[in-house]
N, C-alpha and C positions, 0 to 999 in steps of 0.2 A: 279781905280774904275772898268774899264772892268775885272781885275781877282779877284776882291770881287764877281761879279757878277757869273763871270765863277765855282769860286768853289762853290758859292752857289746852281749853278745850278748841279753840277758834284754832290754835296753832297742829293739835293734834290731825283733826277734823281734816287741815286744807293737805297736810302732807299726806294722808291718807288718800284724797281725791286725785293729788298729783302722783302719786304710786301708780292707783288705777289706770289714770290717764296716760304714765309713760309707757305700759303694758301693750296698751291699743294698735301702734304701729304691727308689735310683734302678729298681736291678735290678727288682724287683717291679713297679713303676709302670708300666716298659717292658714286659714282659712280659706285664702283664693287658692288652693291646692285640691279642695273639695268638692268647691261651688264656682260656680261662674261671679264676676262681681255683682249684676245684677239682683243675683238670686239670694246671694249674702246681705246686700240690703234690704230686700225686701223681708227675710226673716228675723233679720236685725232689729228692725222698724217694728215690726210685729211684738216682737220680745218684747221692747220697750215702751210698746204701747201697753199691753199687758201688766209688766210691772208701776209704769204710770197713772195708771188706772187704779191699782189698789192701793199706793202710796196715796192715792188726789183722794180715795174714797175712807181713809184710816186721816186721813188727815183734818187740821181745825178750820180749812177752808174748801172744802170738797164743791165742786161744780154741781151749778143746778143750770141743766141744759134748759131749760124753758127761761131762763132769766139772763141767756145769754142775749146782747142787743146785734142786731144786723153790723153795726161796728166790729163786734168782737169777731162773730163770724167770717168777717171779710178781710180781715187784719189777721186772722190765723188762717184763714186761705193762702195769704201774698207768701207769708213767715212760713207757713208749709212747703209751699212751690220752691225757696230758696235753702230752706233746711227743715226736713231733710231730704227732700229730693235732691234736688241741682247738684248742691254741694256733697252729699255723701256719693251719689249716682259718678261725678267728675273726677273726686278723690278717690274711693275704689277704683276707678280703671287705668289713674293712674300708678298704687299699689302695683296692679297688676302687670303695666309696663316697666316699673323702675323697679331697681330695687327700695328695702324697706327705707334703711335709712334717706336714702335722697328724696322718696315722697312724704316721709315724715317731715323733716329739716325742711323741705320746699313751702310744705302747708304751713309752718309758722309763719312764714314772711305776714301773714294777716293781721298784726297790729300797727303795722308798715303800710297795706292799704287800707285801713279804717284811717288814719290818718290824713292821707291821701284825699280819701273820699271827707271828708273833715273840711279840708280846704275847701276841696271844690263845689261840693253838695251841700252843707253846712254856712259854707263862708266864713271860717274860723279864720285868724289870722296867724301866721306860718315865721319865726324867728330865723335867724340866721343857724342856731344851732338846731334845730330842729329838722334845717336842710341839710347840715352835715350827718347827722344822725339816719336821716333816710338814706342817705347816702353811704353810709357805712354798712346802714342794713344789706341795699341794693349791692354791693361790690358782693358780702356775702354770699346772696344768690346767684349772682355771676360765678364765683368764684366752685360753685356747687355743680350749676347748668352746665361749666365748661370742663368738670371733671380735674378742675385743681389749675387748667388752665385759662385764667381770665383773661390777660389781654389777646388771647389766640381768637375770642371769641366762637368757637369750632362748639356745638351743643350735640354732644354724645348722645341725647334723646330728646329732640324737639317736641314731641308731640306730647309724650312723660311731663318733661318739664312744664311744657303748655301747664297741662293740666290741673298740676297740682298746684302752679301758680295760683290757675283758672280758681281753682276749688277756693284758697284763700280769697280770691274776689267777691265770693258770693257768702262765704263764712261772715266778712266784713259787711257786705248787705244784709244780712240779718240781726249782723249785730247794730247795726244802729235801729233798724226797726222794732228790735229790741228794749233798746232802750230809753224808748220812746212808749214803750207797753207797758203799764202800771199793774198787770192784772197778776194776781197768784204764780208763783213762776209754776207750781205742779201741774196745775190747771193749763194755764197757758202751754207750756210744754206739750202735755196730753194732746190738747185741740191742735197741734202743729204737726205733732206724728198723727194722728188721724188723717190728717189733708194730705200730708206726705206719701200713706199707705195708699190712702188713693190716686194719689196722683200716678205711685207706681204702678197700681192695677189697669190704667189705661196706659200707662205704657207699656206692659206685657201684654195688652189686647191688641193694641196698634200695631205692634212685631208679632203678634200671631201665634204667642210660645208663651207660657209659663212658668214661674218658678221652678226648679228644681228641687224633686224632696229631698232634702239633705242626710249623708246619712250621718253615724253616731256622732265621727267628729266633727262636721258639718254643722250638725247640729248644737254642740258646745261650742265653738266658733263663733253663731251667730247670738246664742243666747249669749254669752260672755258680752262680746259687741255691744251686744242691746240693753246690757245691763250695768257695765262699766263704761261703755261710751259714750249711751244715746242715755241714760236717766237715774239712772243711782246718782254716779257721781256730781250728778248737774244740782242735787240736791245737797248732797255732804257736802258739795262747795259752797254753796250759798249760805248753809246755817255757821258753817267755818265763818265767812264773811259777817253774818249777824252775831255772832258772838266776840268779833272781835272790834276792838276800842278804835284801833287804826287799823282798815282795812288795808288801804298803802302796802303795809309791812306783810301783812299777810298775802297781798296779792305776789308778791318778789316771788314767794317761793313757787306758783309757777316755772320759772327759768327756771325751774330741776330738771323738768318735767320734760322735754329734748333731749337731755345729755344722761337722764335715767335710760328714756328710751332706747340712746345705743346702747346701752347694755345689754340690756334684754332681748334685742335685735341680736346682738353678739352669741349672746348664751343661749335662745331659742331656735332662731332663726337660721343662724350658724352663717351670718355675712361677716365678712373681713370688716372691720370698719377703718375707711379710707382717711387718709390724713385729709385730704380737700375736704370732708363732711364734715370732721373737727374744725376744721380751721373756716371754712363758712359758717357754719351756725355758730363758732365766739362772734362773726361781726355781726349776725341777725341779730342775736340776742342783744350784742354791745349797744350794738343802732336803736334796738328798741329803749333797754335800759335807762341809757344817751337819752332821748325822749323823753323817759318816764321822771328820770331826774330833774333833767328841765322846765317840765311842764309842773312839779312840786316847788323849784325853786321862785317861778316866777308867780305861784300863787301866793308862796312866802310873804312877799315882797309886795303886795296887793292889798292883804290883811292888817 
C-alpha cells in the first residue's frame, strides 16, 4: 500500500513540475513586453533567491554558511557563472528575437549536447544508434532553424537561432557540473542564484544602466519566472524523483513538457503554431527518446 501511494505521489508531483515548466516559454514571451530581457532576469533571479532561501531555511537540511568549504564556494561560483547567468542572460535574448515557440523547441536540443559533451569531455563511448539518434535530434533543429526548410539550408534568424542553441550549451555545462555535486540540491541551488545575482550586478555596472523597476505586470512576469522556473519547480521535481521506485518512468513524462508548451504559447501568446515547430521537435524529442531507450537497453544487457 505504502508504494501505490508513493508512486502516486512521485507520479502526481512530476506532472505537476512539467505543467509548470510548459508555462515558462509563455511566461517569458509575456513578459519581454514589459521589461527588457536583462532586467527580467535579474528580477527573476532575485525572486527565486528569495523563495530559495525560505524553502533551504524550513527545510531538514538548511545551509550553515560558516561550514561551507572553499570547494563548495568555488564550485557554486563556476555553476553560477553558467546558470543562472550565461544561460538565462543567452536564452532570454533569444525569446526576445524569435518567436516563443522556436526558442522554446531550440532550447530542448540540450540533452543532445550533454551527450555530445559525454563523448568528448567525459570519454564515454558513443554506439552506432546513438549516432543516429543524434542525428535525428540534429535534422529536427535543422528542420526548425530553416523555417520548415531543411535542405534549403536558408536560417530565417541566425543570431535567434545562435542563441538559443547557444543557451542549451551552457544548460548542458551545468548540468554535468551538476552532477558531479553531491550537496543539498535546495542549498546548492540557493548558493548558485546568489553568484548568479551577482555576477548580473556587474554586469549592469559595466554597461552603466540598471534594472528596470518593473511595473505590475512586470512584475508578476518575473516573480512567476522565478518561482516556477528558477526554484519551486526544481524542487517538486526532485521529490517526484525520490519518491518514485523507477525514476526512468518518471523522468519520460518530461517529453510533455514541449508540446504542453505550444499550447500555452498558442492560447496565451497568441502565435500560429507552425507546422515546421511540430514536426521539428517529434525528431528532437524522437532523437532524444532514441537515446534514452538505448542507453536502458544496453544497461539491460550488462546486469
Amino acid at each position: 500500500m505504502q508504494k501505490i501511494i508513493s508512486r502516486q505521489k512521485a507520479f502526481l508531483l512530476a506532472l505537476l513540475a512539467v505543467l509548470f515548466w510548459s508555462t515558462i516559454s509563455s511566461a517569458i514571451k509575456l513578459t519581454l513586453k514589459f521589461l527588457s530581457f536583462e532586467s527580467l532576469l535579474f528580477w527573476a533571479v532575485t525572486s527565486a533567491v528569495v523563495v530559495l532561501f525560505v524553502m533551504n531555511r524550513m527545510g531538514k537540511e538548511p545551509v550553515h554558511w560558516k561550514q561551507l568549504s572553499k570547494n563548495d564556494w568555488l564550485l557554486s561560483a563556476l555553476m553560477g557563472f553558467f546558470n543562472p547567468f550565461l544561460y538565462y542572460l543567452v536564452l532570454f535574448k533569444a525569446y526576445q528575437l524569435l518567436e516563443a515557440q522556436e526558442a522554446g523547441t531550440l532550447n530542448y536540443i540540450w540533452p543532445v549536447v550533454l551527450v555530445l559533451f559525454s563523448i568528448f569531455f567525459l570519454k564515454q563511448k558513443i554506439s552506432i544508434w546513438a549516432v543516429v539518434a543524434l542525428l535525428v535530434s540534429f535534422f529536427g533543429l535543422i528542420v526548425i532553424v530553416t523555417a520548415g526548410r531543411p535542405f534549403s539550408l536558408h536560417f530565417h534568424h541566425p543570431l535567434g537561432a545562435a542563441l538559443a542553441v547557444g543557451s542549451a550549451v551552457f544548460w548542458a555545462a551545468y548540468w554535468i557540473l551538476n552532477m558531479k555535486d553531491s550537496r543539498e540540491e535546495s542549498g546548492k541551488i540557493l548558493l548558485n542564484m546568489l553568484f548568479g545575482l551577482f555576477y548580473l550586478s556587474v554586469y549592469f555596472a559595466l554597461r552603466g544602466k540598471w534594472p528596470q523597476i518593473p511595473s505590475l505586470y512586470g512584475w508578476a512576469g518575473t516573480v512567476y519566472i522565478g518561482i516556477f522556473e528558477m526554484s519551486l519547480t526544481f524542487v517538486i521535481w526532485l521529490k517526484a524523483l525520490n519518491y518514485s521506485e523507477d525514476t526512468a518512468k518518471v523522468s519520460n513524462l518530461i517529453y510533455l513538457s514541449p508540446f504542453l508548451g505550444l499550447f500555452w504559447i498558442q492560447q496565451t501568446v497568441g502565435e500560429h503554431i507552425h507546422g515546421y515547430t511540430l514536426v521539428g521537435l517529434a525528431f528532437i524529442v524522437g532523437g532524444i527518446v532514441l537515446q534514452q531507450g538505448q542507453k536502458r537497453i544496453s544497461s539491460t544487457k550488462t546486469k
